[in-house]
C-alpha positions in Angstrom: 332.9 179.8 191.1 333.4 183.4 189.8 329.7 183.8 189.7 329.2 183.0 192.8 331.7 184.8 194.8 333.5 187.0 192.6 331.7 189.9 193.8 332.7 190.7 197.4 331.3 194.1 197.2 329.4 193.8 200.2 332.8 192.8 202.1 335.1 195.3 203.8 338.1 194.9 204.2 337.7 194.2 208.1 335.3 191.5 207.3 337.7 189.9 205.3 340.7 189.9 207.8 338.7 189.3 211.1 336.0 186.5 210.1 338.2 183.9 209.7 340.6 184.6 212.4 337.1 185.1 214.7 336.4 181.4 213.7 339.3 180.1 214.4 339.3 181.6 218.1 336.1 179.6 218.5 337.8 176.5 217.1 340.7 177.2 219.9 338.6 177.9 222.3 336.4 174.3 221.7 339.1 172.1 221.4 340.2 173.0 224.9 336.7 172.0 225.6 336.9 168.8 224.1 333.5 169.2 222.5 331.9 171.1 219.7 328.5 172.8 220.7 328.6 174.4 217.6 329.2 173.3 214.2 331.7 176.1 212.4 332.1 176.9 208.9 335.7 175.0 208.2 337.2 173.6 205.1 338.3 169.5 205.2 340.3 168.5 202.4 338.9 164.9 201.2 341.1 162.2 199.3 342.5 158.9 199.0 345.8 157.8 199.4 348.6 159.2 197.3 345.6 161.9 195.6 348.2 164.7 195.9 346.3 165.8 198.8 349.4 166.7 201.1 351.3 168.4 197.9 348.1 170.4 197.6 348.2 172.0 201.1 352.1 172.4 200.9 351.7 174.9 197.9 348.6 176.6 199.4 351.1 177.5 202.4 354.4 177.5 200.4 356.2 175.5 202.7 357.4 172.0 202.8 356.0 171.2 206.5 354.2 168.0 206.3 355.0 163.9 206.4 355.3 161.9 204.2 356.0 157.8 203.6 353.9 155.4 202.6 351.0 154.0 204.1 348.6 155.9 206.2 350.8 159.2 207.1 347.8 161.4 208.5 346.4 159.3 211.5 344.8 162.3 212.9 342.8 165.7 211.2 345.2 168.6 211.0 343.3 171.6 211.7 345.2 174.0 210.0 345.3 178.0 210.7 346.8 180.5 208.1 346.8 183.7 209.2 348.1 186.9 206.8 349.5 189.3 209.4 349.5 192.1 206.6 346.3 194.0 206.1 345.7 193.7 202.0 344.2 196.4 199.8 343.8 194.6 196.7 341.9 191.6 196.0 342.0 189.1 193.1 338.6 189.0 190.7 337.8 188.6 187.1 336.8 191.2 184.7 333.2 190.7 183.9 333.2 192.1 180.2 336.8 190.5 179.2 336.6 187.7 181.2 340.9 188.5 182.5 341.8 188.4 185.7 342.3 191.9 187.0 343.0 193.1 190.5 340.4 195.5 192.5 341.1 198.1 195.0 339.2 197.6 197.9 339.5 201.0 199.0 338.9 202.9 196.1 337.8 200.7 193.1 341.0 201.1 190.9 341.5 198.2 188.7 344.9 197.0 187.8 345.7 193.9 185.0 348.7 193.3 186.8 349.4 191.8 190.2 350.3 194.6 192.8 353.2 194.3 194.7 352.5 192.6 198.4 353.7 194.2 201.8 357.1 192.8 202.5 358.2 191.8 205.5 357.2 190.0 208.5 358.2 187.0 210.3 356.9 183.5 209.4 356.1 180.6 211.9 353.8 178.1 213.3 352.2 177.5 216.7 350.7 174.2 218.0 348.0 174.8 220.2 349.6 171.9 222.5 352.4 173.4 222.7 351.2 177.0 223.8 352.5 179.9 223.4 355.9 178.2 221.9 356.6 179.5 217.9 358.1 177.1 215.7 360.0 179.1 213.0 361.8 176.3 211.3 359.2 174.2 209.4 361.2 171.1 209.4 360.6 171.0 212.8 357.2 171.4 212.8 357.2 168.5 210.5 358.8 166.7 213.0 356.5 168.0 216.0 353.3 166.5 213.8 355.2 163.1 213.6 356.1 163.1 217.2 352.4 164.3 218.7 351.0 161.7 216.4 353.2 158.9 217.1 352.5 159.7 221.0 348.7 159.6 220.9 347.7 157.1 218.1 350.6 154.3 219.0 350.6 151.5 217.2 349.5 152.6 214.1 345.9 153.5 215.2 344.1 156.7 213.9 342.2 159.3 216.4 339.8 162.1 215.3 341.1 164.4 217.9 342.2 166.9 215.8 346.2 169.0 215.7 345.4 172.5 215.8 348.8 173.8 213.7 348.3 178.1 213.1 351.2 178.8 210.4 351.7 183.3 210.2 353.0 184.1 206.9 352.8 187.4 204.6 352.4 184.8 201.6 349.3 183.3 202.6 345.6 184.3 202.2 344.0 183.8 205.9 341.5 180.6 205.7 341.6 177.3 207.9 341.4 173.6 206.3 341.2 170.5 207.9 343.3 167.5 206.6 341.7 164.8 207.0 343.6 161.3 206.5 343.6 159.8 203.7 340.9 157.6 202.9 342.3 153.6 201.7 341.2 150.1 200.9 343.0 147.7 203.2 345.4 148.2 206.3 349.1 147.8 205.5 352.0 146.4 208.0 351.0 146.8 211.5 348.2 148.5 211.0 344.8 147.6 212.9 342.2 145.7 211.0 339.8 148.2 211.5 341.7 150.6 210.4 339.9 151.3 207.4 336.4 151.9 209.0 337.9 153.9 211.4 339.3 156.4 209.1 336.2 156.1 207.2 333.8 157.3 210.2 336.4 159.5 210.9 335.5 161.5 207.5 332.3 161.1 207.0 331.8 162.8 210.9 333.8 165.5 209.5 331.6 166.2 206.1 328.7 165.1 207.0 328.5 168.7 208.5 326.0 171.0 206.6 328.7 174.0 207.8 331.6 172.0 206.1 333.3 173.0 202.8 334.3 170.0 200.9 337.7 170.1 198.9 337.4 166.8 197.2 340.6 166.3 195.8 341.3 163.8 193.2 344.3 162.4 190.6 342.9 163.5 186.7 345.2 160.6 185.3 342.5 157.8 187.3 339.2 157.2 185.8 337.1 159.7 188.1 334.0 157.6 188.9 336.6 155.4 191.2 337.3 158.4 193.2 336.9 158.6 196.8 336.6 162.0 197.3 333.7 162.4 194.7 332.0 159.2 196.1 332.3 160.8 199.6 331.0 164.2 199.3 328.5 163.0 196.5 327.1 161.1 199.7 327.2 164.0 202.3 326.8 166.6 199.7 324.0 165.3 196.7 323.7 168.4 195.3 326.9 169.5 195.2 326.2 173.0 196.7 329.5 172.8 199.3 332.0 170.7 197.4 335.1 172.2 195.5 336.4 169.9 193.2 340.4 169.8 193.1 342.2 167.7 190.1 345.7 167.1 190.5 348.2 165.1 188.4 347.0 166.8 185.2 350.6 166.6 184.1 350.8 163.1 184.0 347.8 162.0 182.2 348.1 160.0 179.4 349.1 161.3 175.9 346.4 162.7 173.9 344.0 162.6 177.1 342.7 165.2 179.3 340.3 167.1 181.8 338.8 169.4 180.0 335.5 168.3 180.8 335.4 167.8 184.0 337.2 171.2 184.5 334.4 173.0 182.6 332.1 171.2 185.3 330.6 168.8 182.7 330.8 165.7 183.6 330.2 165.6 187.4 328.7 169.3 188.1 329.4 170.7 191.3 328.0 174.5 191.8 331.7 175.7 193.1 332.8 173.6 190.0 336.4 172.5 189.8 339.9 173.7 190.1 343.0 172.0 188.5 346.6 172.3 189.7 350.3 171.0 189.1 352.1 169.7 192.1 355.8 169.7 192.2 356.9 166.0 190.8 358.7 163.8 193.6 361.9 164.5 192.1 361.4 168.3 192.5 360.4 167.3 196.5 363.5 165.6 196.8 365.5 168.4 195.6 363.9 171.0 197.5 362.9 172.8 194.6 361.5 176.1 195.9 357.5 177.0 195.7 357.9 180.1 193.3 360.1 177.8 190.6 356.8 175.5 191.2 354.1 178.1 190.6 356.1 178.9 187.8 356.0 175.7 185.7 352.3 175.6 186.6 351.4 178.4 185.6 353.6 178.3 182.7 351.9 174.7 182.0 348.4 175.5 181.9 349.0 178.5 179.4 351.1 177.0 177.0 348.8 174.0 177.2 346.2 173.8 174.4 343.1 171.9 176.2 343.2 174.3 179.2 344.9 177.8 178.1 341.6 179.1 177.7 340.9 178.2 181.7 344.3 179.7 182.5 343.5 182.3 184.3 341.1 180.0 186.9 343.5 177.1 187.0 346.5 176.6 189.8 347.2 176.6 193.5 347.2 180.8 193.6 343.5 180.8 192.0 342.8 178.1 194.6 343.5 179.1 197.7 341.9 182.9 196.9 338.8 180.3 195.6 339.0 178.8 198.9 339.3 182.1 201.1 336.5 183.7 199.3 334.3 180.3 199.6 335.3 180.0 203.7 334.5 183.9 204.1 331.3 184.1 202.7 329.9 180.7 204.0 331.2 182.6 207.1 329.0 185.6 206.0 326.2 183.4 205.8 326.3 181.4 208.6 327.2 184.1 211.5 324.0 184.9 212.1 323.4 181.5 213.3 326.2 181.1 214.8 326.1 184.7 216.8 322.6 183.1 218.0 323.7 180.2 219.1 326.5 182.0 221.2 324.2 184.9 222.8 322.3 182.2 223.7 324.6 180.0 225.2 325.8 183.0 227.0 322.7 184.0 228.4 321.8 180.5 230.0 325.3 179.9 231.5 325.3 183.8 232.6 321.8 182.8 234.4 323.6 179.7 235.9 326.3 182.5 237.2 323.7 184.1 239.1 321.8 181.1 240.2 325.6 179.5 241.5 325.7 183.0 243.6 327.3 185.5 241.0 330.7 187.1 240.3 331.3 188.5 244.3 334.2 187.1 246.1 333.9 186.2 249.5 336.8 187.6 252.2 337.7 186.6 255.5 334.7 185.4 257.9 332.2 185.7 255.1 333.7 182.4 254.3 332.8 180.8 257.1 329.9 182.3 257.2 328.6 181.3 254.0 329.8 178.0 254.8 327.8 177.4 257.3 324.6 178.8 255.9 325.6 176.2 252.8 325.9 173.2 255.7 322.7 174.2 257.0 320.5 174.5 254.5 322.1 170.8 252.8 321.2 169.3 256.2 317.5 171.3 255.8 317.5 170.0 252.1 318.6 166.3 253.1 316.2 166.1 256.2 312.8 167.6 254.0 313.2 164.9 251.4 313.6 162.0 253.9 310.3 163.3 256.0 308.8 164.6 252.4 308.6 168.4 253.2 310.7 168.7 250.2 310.1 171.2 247.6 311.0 168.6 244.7 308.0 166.1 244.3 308.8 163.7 241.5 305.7 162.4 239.8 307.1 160.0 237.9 308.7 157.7 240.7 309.0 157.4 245.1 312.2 159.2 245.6 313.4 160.1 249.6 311.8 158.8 252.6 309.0 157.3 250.5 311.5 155.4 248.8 313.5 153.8 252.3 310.0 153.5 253.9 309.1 150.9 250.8 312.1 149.0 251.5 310.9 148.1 254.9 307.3 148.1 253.9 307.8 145.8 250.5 311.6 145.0 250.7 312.1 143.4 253.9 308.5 142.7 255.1 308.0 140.4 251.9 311.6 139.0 252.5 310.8 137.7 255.8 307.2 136.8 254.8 308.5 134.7 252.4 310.8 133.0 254.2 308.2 131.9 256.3 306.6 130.8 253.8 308.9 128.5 252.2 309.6 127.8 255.8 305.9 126.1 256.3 306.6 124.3 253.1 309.6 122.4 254.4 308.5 121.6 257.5 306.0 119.7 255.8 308.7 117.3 254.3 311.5 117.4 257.1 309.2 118.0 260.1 308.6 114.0 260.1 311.8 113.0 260.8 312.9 115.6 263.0 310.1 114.2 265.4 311.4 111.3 264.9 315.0 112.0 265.7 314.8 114.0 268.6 312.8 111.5 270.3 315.6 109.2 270.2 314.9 105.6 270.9 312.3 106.9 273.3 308.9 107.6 271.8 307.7 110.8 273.7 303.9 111.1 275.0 303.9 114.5 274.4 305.7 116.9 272.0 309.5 117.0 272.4 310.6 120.8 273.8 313.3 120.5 271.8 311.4 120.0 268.2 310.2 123.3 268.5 313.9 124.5 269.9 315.3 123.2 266.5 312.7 125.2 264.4 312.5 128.3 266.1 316.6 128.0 265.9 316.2 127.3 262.1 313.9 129.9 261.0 315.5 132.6 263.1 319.1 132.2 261.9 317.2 132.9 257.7 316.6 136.4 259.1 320.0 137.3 259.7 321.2 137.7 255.8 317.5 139.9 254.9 318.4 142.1 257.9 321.8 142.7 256.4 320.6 143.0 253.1 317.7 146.0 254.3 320.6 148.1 256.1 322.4 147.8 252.9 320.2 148.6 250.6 319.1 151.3 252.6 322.5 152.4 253.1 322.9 152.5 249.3 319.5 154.7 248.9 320.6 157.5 251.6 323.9 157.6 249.6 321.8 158.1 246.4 319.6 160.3 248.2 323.1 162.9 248.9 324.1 162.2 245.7 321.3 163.0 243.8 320.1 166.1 246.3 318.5 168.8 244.2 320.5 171.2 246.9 321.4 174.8 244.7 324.3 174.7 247.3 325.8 171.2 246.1 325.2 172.2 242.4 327.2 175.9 243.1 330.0 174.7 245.0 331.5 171.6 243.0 334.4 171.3 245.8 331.7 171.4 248.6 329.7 168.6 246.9 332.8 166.5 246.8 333.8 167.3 250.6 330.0 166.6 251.4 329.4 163.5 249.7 332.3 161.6 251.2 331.8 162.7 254.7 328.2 162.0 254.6 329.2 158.6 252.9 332.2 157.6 255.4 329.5 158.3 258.4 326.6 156.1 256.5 329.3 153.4 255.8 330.1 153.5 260.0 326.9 153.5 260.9 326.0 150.5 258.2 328.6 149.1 260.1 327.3 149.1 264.0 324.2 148.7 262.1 325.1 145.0 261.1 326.7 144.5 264.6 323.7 145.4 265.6 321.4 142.7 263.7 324.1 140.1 264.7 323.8 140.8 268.2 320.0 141.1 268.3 319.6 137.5 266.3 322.2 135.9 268.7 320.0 137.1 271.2 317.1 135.6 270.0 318.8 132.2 269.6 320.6 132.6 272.9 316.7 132.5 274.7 313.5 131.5 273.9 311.0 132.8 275.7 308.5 130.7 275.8 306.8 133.8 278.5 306.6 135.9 276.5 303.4 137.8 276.8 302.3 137.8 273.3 303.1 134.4 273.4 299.7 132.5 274.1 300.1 129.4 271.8 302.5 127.7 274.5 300.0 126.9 276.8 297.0 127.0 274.4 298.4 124.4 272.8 300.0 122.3 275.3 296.4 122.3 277.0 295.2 121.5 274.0 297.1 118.2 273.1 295.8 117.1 277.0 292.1 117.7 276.0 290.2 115.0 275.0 290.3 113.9 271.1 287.0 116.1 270.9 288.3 119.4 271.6 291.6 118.9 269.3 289.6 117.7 266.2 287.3 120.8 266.5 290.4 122.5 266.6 291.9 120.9 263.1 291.9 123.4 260.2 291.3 126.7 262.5 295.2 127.3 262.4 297.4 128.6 259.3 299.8 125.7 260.8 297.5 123.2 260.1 298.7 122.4 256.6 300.7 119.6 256.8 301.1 116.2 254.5 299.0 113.0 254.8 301.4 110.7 256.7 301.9 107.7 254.5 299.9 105.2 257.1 297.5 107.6 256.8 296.9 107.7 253.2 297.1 104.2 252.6 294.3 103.6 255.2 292.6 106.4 253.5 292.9 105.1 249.4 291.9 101.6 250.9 288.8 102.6 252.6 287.5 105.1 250.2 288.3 102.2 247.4 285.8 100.0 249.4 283.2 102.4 249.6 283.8 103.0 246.0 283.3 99.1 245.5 280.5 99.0 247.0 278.8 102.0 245.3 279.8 100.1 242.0 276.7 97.9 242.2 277.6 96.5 238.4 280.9 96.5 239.1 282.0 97.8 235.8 284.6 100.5 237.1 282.3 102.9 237.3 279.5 104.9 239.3 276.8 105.7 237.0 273.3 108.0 237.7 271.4 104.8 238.3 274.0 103.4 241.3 273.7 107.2 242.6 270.6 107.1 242.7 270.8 103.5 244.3 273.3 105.3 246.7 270.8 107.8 248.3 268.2 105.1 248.9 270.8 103.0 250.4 272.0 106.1 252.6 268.3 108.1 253.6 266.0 105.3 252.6 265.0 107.1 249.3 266.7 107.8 246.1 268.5 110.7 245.0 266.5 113.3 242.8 267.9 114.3 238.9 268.4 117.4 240.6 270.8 115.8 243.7 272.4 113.5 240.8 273.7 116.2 238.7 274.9 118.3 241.4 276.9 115.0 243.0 278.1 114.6 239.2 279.2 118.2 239.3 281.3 117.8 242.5 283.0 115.1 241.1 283.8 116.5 237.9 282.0 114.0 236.1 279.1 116.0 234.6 280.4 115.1 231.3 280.1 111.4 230.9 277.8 111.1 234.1 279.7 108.7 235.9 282.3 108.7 238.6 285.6 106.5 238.1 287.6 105.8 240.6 290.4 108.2 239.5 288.3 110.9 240.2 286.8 109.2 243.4 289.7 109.2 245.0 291.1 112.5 243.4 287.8 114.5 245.2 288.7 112.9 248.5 292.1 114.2 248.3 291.3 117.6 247.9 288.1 118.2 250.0 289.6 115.8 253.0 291.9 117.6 255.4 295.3 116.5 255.7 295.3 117.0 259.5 292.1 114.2 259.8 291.9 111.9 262.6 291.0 108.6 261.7 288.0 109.2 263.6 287.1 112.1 261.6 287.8 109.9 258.4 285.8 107.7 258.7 283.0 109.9 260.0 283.4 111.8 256.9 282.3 108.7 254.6 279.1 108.0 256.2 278.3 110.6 253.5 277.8 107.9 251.4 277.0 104.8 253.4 275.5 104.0 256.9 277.4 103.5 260.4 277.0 100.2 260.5 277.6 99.4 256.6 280.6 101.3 257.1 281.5 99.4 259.8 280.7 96.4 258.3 283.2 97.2 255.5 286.3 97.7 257.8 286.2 94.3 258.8 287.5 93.7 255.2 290.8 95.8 255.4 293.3 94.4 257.5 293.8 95.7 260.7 296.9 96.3 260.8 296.1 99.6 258.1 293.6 101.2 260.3 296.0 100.9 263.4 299.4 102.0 261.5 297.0 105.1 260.6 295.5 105.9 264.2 299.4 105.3 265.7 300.6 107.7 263.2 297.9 110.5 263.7 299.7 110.7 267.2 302.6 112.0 265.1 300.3 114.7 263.4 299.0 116.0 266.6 302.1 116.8 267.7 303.3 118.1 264.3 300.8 120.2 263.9 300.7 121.4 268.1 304.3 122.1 267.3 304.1 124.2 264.0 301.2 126.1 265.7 303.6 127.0 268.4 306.5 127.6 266.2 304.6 129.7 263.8 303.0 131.8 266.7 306.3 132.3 268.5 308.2 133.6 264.7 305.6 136.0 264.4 306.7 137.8 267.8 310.5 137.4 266.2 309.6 138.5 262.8 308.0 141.8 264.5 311.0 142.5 266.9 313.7 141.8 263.7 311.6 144.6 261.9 311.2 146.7 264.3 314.7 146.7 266.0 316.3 146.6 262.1 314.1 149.9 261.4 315.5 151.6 264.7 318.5 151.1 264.6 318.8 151.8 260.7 
C-alpha cells in the first residue's frame, strides 16, 4: 500500500480537504434524485456476519454509534460521511530509507518521527440527510435514529438498498466516506423473509460490482480464510485484486501458536492494496464502554510487543487504516475526476440545451402570461390538427401514426368487421334460412316469398352492427387520446403543468363526445330497424327480384349463379334425387358392372352419346376431370364427388337432369327415370320451390345490407 500511495506529492493540501467532501455533495445531491447517473469513487465495507465489520467502522470514527444484536442488524447500506472540519498540515507516510513511520509537512517538507499535535477543538455531530438540516450531537441517539429509519422502511425484517446517508463532523477523523453494506449470511433467522439471503446478496454485489468501488473486504483471521465471504465476493467483482483492501480482524483471538503473518505480508491471497490487520475492542470492553483511546492503546501495544507482527507494527491497526483508506479514496478520486468532470459538463450542457429549448431562464409577468398562454393553446391545436390531416412536421417511418392511423380503422378496422359479418352472415343463412321459411309461413304454404322472411333477416343482420359501430368510436376515441398524449408539441414537453391541464380537458371532451357518439349509433340502428325501405332508390333488387320469381322457369334458371346470394345448400330432396340419378347413370356407364368405369366403357360412353367413340386424347382428359388419371378408371366415390362440386347447389331439377345428358341421350335418360321412384323426383321439384324463394330472398336481403352497411359507415365516420 505504501508503494502505491505513499507519495502524495502531487496533492495539495486543498485537494486533499475538498475532493472527498466534493464527492460526497454529488452523492447528496443523487440520492435526492433517486438515481445514480454516475458511478462515484466510494468505499463499501464487505463481510459476513459477526466479521467485526461494525467494530471496524466504530474505531475508524471513535464513537460507539451503531446497532448491534443478532441476526441481520444492517438491513439497509449506510452511506457514511466523515468530514475533518480542521484544515491538517501534516500527513502520515513512511520513511523510504528506514522504513519508520514519520510524519511530513505538507507545507514545507519538515519531517517529524513523532506524531504532531492535532488542532483542538471543534464540535462533533452527525446529520441525516432525512432529517435535514437537524444535528445530532449525542451519538446514542443517532444509534437510535438508524434503528428507527430502518425499522420504518424495511418492516418486517426485509432489507432495502436505498441507502442512509449519516455525515458524522469530528476533529478526530480523517475525511473519507464508506458504505456499510449488510452483512452477508447463510440462512434467514426468526421472522426473516425467505429470500432474505439473495436479497442481501444482490444487494452487494450491485454495490462492488462497480469498477469506481473500493472494496474493504473485511474478514475474522481466527476462520480458515478460503471460507470467507468478503474474499469470495470481491475475488468475483474484483479478479485481480486491483481495488480490494484486505482487513483481518480477531487477530487476538486466534489460536495459540497460530497466526496471520502470511496473509498480512500479502502472501497467500495477494491483493495490490495488500492487507491491514486490526484489534477490535472485545465485547466485554463494548459493554463497559471502554473508551476508543484505551482501545487504540492495547492495539497498538499488541501488535508491537507481538512477535509474528512487530515487524509490520508500524502498518498494522485502525489509525494506519483509515489514513490507508483516505489516501486510497482520494487518489482513486484523483484518477477518476476527469471522467467524472466529463460526464457532468456534459450532462450540463444537454440539460442547459433543454433550458433553452423549454423557453430559457426569463420569467413571465402580468399579461405576458396570458399571452404566452394563448400562443401555447394555439400552436397545440395547430400541432394536434397537422398530424390528424398529415401536415405535420413529424413523419414516422417506421409506423402510420395520426390521421393515417384513425383513417385505417375505418378503412381495415370497421370495413372488415362489417364485411365479415356478412360473411358469416351468408354462411348461416344457409343452415337456418330453411326453417325460417318454413316457420313464417305458418300452416299456410305461401306462393310467393313471405315479406316477412326478409323482415327477419334484414332485422338480424342489422342489430350485428350495432357492437362494431361502438367498438370503431372507441377505438378511435382511444387513438385521438394517444394522439394528445403522445403529441410531439415543444409546448406540452416545456410546460409539464400545461400538458396535464391539456390532456384531461382534451380527454373529458373526447370522452363526451364518445358518449353522444354511441347515442348516436344507437339511434341511427334503431332507425334502421324501425323502417325498411324497401324504396329506397339504390334499392333495385325488390322489384328485380320479385319480377323475377313471376317470370317463367326460363328466365330464373339463366338467372341461377349470376348473384353472390346464390350460394346456398342442396336441399336434402334435392340431393337424394340427385345421388340416385347420377348413381343410375353411373350404372349404366358400368357396362361390366365391376364398380368401376374403365377407358374401354368411356370409350363405349362416347359412341353411346355422339354415335362414335371417344378418342385417347378425350379419354385422358375425362380421366383427368375426374381425378382418376392414376388408375384410369372412375369409381363411384369420385363419380359422385365431381357432381357435387361442378353441379350448382341452386339447380332446378330441370337443369339437373339437362346437365347429365353429358353422358347419355334424352331419351336414355328418360328411359332411366322410370326406374327411380317417383315420389324422389317430385319431393325434389316441390322443394326447388323452396330454393327459389331462398335464394330471391337472400338476393334481396344481401342487396338491401349493402345500402345499410354504407349508411352505418358513413354516418359512424361523421359523426365520429
Amino acid at each position: 500500500i505504501n508503494a502505491e500511495y505513499g507519495d502524495l506529492k502531487s496533492f495539495t493540501m486543498g485537494a486533499m480537504e475538498n475532493l472527498v467532501p466534493l464527492v460526497n455533495d454529488l452523492q447528496d445531491i443523487f440520492n435526492g434524485l433517486g438515481f445514480h447517473p454516475i458511478g462515484l469513487p466510494q468505499i463499501c465495507t464487505l463481510g459476513g456476519q459477526s466479521a467485526g465489520k461494525s467494530s471496524v467502522l466504530e474505531s475508524i470514527v471513535g464513537k460507539d454509534f451503531l446497532p448491534r444484536g443478532s441476526g441481520i442488524v444492517t438491513r439497509r447500506p449506510l452511506l457514511l460521511q466523515l468530514v475533518n472540519p480542521h484544515k491538517t498540515e501534516w500527513e502520515e507516510t513512511v520513511d523510504e530509507t528506514t522504513g519508520d513511520l514519520v510524519w511530513k509537512n505538507l507545507y514545507s517538507g519538515e519531517v517529524r518521527t513523532t506524531e504532531p499535535e492535532r488542532p483542538s477543538g471543534g464540535e462533533e455531530y452527525g446529520q441525516f440527510l432525512h432529517c435535514g438540516d437537524k444535528k445530532w450531537y449525542d451519538f446514542n441517539e443517532i444509534r437510535d435514529e438508524i434503528e428507527r429509519f430502518t425499522d420504518e422502511t424495511c418492516p418486517n425484517q426485509t432489507v432495502s438498498p436505498e441507502p442512509i446517508t449519516l455525515k458524522i463532523v469530528s476533529p478526530d477523523v480523517l475525511t473519507m466516506t464508506l458504505v456499510d453494506l449488510p452483512g452477508m449470511t447463510k440462512n434467514p433467522v426468526g421472522d426473516q423473509p425467505l429470500t432474505v439471503v439473495q436479497d442481501i446478496n444482490n444487494m452487494v454485489e450491485d454495490y462492488v460490482a462497480d469498477e469506481n468501488v473500493i472494496i474493504l473486504a473485511i474478514s475474522p483471521a481466527n476462520q480458515d480464510l478460503a471460507n470467507s465471504d468478503a474474499l469470495a465476493m470481491s475475488r468475483k467483482h474484483d479478479p485481480s485484486g486491483s481495488r480490494t483492501i484486505g482487513v483481518l480482524t480477531k487477530l487476538d483471538l486466534m489460536d495459540q501458536g497460530t497466526d496471520a503473518t502470511a496473509m498480512l505480508e500479502n502472501k497467500e491471497y495477494p491483493l495490490r492494496l495488500g492487507y491491514v490487520g486490526v484489534v477490535n475492542r472485545s465485547q466485554k470492553a463494548i459493554n463497559e464502554r471502554q473508551p476508543m483511546k484505551v482501545a487504540f492503546a492495547e492495539e497498538r501495544k499488541f501488535f508491537e510487543a507481538n512477535a509474528s507482527y512487530m515487524h509490520m507494527a508500524h502498518r498494522m491497526g485502525t489509525a494506519y487504516l483509515s489514513k490507508i483508506i483516505n489516501k486510497v479514496l482520494v487518489n482513486t478520486i484523483k484518477d477518476k475526476l476527469p471522467a467524472i468532470r466529463h460526464k457532468i459538463m456534459t450532462m450540463a450542457a444537454a440539460k442547459e440545451e433543454e433550458l433553452r429549448a423549454l423557453g430559457g431562464e426569463d420569467i413571465l409577468e402580468g399579461g405576458d402570461k396570458m399571452h404566452e398562454l394563448m400562443r401555447c393553446l394555439n400552436k397545440i391545436a395547430n400541432d394536434f390538427r397537422k398530424l390528424l390531416d398529415g401536415t405535420s412536421e413529424h413523419v414516422s417511418v417506421t409506423e402510420t401514426m395520426g390521421g393515417a392511423k384513425i383513417r385505417s380503422i375505418f378503412s381495415k378496422f370497421f370495413a372488415q368487421s362489417l364485411q365479415e359479418l356478412v360473411k358469416r352472415g351468408r354462411e348461416e343463412w344457409n343452415t337456418k334460412m330453411p326453417n325460417m321459411l318454413q316457420n313464417v309461413q305458418g300452416v299456410t304454404r305461401s306462393i310467393f316469398a313471405p315479406e316477412r322472411l326478409f323482415e327477419v333477416l334484414v332485422h338480424s343482420q342489422t342489430e350485428k352492427y350495432r357492437e362494431p359501430a361502438k367498438a370503431c368510436a372507441r377505438h378511435v376515441h382511444d387513438e385521438l387520446s394517444n394522439i394528445i398524449n403522445e403529441l410531439p408539441s415543444p409546448e406540452l414537453a416545456r410546460f409539464v403543468n400545461l400538458k396535464e391541464h391539456v390532456t384531461q380537458v382534451i380527454s373529458s371532451m373526447l370522452q363526451s363526445r364518445l358518449s353522444r357518439t354511441t347515442e348516436m349509433i344507437n339511434c341511427m340502428l334503431d332507425m334502421e330497424l324501425g323502417h325498411i325501405n324497401t324504396e329506397h332508390p339504390d334499392f333495385v333488387a325488390g322489384a328485380a327480384m320479385q319480377s323475377l320469381y313471376e317470370a317463367d322457369a326460363e328466365a330464373y334458371e339463366k338467372s341461377v349463379g349470376t348473384h353472390a346470394a346464390d350460394d346456398i345448400d342442396v336441399p336434402e330432396e334435392q340431393a337424394k334425387y340427385r345421388m340416385h340419378m347420377l348413381t343410375v347413370v353411373f350404372e349404366h356407364l358400368d357396362k361390366n358392372k365391376d364398380g368401376a368405369v374403365d377407358i374401354d366403357e368411356i370409350k363405349k360412353w362416347g359412341e353411346d352419346l355422339r354415335g362414335k367413340p371417344y378418342t385417347p386424347e378425350e379419354v385422358d382428359k375425362i380421366l383427368e376431370s375426374f381425378d382418376a388419371d392414376q388408375d384410369k378408371q372412375i369409381t363411384l366415390e369420385e363419380w359422385l364427388k365431381y357432381h357435387k362440386v361442378v353441379i350448382p347447389a341452386a339447380f332446378t331439377v330441370s337443369q339437373f337432369d339437362k346437365s347429365l345428358e353429358n353422358y347419355l341421350p334424352k331419351k336414355t335418360l328418360a328411359e332411366m327415370t322410370t326406374r327411380l321412384p317417383a315420389v324422389l323426383k317430385h319431393e325434389a321439384i316441390r322443394s326447388q320451390d323452396d330454393v327459389k324463394k331462398m335464394i330471391l330472398m337472400k338476393r334481396m336481403v344481401v342487396d338491401y345490407i349493402s345500402i345499410v352497411t354504407k349508411t352505418v359507415q358513413d354516418l359512424s365516420l361523421i359523426h365520429i
